[in-house]
N, C-alpha and C positions, 0 to 999 in steps of 0.2 A: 807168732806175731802177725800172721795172717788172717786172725782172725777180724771179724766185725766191730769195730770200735763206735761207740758211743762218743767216746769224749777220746781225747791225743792229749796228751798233757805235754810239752816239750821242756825238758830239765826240772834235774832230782834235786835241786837247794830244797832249803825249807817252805818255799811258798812254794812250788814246785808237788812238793810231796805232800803238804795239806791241803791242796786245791785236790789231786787226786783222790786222796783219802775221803775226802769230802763228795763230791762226785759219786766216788767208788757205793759209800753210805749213804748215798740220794738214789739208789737205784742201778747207776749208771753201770754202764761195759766201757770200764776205764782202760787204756794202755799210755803208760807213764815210760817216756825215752831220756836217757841219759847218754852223754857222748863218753865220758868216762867208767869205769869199771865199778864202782861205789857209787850209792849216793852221798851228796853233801859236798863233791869234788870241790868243789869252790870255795867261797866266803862262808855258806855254812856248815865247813868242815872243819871253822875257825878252833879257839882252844878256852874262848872267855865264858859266855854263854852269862851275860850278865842282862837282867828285867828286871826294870825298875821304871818308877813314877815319873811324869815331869815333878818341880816345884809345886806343892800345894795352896796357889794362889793366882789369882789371875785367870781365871779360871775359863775355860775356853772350847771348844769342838774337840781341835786336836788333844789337848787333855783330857778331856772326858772319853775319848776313843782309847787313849790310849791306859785310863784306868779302868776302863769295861776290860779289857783285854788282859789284864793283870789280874781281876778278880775272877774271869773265869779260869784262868791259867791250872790255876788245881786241878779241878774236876776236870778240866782236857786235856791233860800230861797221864792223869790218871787212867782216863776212858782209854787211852793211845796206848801205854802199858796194860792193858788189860784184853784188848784185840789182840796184842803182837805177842804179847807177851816177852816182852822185852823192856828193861829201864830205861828210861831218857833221862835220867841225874836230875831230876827234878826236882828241885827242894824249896819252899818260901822258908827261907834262911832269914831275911831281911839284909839291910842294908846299913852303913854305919858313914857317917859323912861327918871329918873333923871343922870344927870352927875355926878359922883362923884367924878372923877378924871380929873386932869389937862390933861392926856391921852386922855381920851374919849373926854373933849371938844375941841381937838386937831382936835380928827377924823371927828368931828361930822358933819363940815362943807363937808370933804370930802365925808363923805357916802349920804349928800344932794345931791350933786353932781351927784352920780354916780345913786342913785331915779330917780332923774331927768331922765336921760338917760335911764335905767333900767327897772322903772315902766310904759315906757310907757302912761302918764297922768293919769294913775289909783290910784295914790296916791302921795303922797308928804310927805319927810322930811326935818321936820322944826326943827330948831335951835331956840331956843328961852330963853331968860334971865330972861322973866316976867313968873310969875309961877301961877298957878290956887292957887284960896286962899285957897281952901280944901289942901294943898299939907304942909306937916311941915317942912318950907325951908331949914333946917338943912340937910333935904335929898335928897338936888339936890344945893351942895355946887358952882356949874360951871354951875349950870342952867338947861335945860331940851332940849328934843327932844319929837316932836308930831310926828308920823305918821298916817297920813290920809288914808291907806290903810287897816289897822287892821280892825278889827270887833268883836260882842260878839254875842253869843248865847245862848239861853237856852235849856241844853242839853235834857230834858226831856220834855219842848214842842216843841223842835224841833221832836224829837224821834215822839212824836204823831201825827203832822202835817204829815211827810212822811208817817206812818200808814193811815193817813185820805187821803192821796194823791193817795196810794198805793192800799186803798181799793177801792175809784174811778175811779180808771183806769182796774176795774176788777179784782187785786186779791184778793186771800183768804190769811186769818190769820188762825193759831192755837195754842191759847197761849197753857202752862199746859202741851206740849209735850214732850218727854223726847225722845231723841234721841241715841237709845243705840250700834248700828253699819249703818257704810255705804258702799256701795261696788257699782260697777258700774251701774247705774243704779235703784239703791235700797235704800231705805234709809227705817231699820228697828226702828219701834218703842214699844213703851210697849205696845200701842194698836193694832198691825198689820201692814203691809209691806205695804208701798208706793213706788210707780216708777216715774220713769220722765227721758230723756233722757240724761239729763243736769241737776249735781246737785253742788250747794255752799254752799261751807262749812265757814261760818261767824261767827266764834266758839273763837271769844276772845283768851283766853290763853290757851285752851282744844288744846291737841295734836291727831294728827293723821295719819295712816300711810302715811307714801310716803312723811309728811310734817317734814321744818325744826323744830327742837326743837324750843319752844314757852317758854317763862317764862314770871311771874308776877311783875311787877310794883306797889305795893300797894301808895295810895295819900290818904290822906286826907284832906276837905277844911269842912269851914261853911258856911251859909249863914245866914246875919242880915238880922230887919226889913227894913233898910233904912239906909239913912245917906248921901246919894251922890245922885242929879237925872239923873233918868233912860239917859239923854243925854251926862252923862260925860263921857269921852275918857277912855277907861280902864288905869293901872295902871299896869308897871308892873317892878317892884324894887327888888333888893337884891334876886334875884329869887321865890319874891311872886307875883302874881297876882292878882287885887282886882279889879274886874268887877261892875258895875252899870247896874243892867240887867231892860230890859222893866219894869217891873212887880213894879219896883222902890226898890227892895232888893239887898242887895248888897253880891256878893261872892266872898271871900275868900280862896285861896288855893296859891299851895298843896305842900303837903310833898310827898318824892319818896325816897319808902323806899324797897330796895332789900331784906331784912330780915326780917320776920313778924312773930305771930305768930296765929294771927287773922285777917283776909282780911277783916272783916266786923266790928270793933270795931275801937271806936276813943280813941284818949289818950292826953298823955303829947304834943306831938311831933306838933300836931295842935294848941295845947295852946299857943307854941313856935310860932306859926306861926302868930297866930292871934295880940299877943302880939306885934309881931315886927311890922304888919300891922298897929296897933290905932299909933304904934309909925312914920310910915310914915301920914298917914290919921286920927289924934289928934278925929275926930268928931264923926268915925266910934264906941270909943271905948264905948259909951251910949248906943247902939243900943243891944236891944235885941239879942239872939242868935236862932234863931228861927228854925235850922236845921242846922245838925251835920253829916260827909256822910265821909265812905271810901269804898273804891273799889279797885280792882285790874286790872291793865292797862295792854294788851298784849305787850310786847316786842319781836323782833322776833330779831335773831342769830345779824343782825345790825340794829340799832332805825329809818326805816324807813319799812313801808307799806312791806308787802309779801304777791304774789298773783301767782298761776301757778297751773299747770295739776299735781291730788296728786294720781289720777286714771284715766281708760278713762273715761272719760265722768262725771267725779269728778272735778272739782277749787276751789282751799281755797286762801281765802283772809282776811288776818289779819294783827296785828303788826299795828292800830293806835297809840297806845302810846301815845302819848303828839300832834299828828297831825291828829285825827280820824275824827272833824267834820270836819276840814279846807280841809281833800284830799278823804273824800269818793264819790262825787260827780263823780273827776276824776276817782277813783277806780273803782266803778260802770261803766262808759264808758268804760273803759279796758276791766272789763271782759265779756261785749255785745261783745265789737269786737275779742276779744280771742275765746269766743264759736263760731264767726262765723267765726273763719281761719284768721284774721286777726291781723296784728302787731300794736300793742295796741301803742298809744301816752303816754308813760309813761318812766320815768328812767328807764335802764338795770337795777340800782340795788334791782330794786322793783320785780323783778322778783325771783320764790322760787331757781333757780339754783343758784343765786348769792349769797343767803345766806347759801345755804348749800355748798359751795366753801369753802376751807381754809385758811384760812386769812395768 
């Protein structure tokens, strides 16, 4: 750890570990610090790992960022597996959204429509009447919509895959580090002072100066033995989502809960959750409960990505929220091209001026 660092990356989540990895494959002499013993300790140690589209309409910055992000997903889950040599559960499985209202099967044909145009051949929304027999028809009274652009992940071999990617391309890791101030060019620790010219701050919901206020997101999901195979479309109703992940288990989530009083304990509110799930997915409700997970999700001032200069020679980049694996691949390119003077391919309002603006 003594050695010469290029770039200090400060926490292993997933914007954390592809801002490194990134760096790492720019050349860099990356060292990546984690206070915990694993990467992904946090929210992206989650158990959902659900990527998916906005609405196909309406069409806008942040949608168009966030379908770039989708369409390269492939080819960068693949390249990540192919360094580390490791699986991230990555699969463009798609997506399955039931109709419930005479409204939505109104729109449903238009939003095909406007995929078509939109997605550029990357995906497709389907309109469809006949329903998968895992589905409890009751809950898609107008029928369903597939999208073929979603995808799932698994959050926690994903996390390790980019560790295996990130260690192959020459950086170092330090779990167990505790990072207790940073200032330009410094980043002190409980064991002694590291430098690097260039430092990231990948710090979840942890505040810091010069940075917009950050608060927490608490979710809770589970994860069964089974119940669905690893190739069915995720599922995602009544604002649960229930994933079919490689591994053949199936996850369950989440609750999003602004007042807590335990960010690491599960309760009622997931029971709530799961309940309403066996009642869309009838098959799911035999399956063992084999892991139980809450976390706390960064939120930053507006629910999308925050990334800028918090010092010189300081960038914090945080505020995944509900879209951390689907946009840190992008994220990670931003901030190569930020440290090197350039105007990052990103939304203005991903930028930290725009959240510290007054609304």
């Amino acid at each position: 750890m003594g050695q010469t660092s290029d770039v200090i990356v400060v926490g292993a989540g997933v914007f954390g570990l592809t801002a490194a990895l990134a760096f790492a494959r720019a050349g860099q002499n990356v060292l990546l610090l984690e206070r915990a013993a694993s990467p992904g300790a946090g929210a992206s140690g989650g158990l959902v790992g659900a990527l998916s589209p906005y609405m196909p309409e309406n069409w806008n910055i942040r949608k168009a960022a966030q379908f770039r992000a989708l369409r390269a997903a492939p080819a960068y889950w693949a390249g990540v597996e192919a360094m580390g040599g490791r699986s991230s559960g990555y699969g463009q499985t798609g997506r399955i959204v039931p109709l419930t209202t005479a409204r939505a099967a109104e729109l449903a044909p238009q939003r095909a429509g406007f995929a078509a145009e939109l997605w550029e051949g990357a995906g497709l929304w389907l309109v469809r009447s006949a329903m998968p027999d895992w589905l409890n028809p009751a809950a898609a009274p107008y029928g369903i919509v597939q999208d073929t652009l979603s995808a799932r992940i698994d959050p926690a071999l994903a996390c390790a895959a980019v560790l295996a990617a990130f260690r192959a391309s020459g950086g170092r890791f330090a779990a167990n580090t505790h990072v207790q101030a940073v200032q330009s060019g410094r980043v002190e620790t409980a064991s002694g002072i590291l430098t690097a010219p260039l430092i990231i701050l990948a710090t979840g919901v942890a505040n810091w100066p010069g940075m917009a206020p950050m608060r927490g997101v608490k979710g809770q999901a589970a994860l069964l033995a089974g119940g669905l195979p690893p190739s069915t479309p995720s599922l995602y109703a009544d604002g649960i989502y229930i994933i079919a992940h490689a591994s053949g288990r199936v996850a369950i989530g989440a609750t999003s809960e602004e007042d807590f009083d335990d960010a690491h304990s599960t309760d009622g509110q997931l029971d709530t959750v799961l309940q309403r799930a066996f009642a869309l997915v009838p098959a799911l409700h035999a399956q063992p409960i084999v892991a139980r997970w809450a976390g706390v999700r960064p939120r930053a001032p507006r629910p999308e990505p925050m990334l800028g200069w918090v010092q010189p020679g300081v960038l914090a980049a945080t505020g995944g929220f509900r879209t951390g694996f689907a946009l840190a691949p992008l994220i990670a390119d931003a901030l190569v091209a930020m440290a090197r003077g350039d105007r990052p391919d990103i939304p203005p309002h991903y930028h930290m001026e725009d959240h510290i603006r007054p609304r």
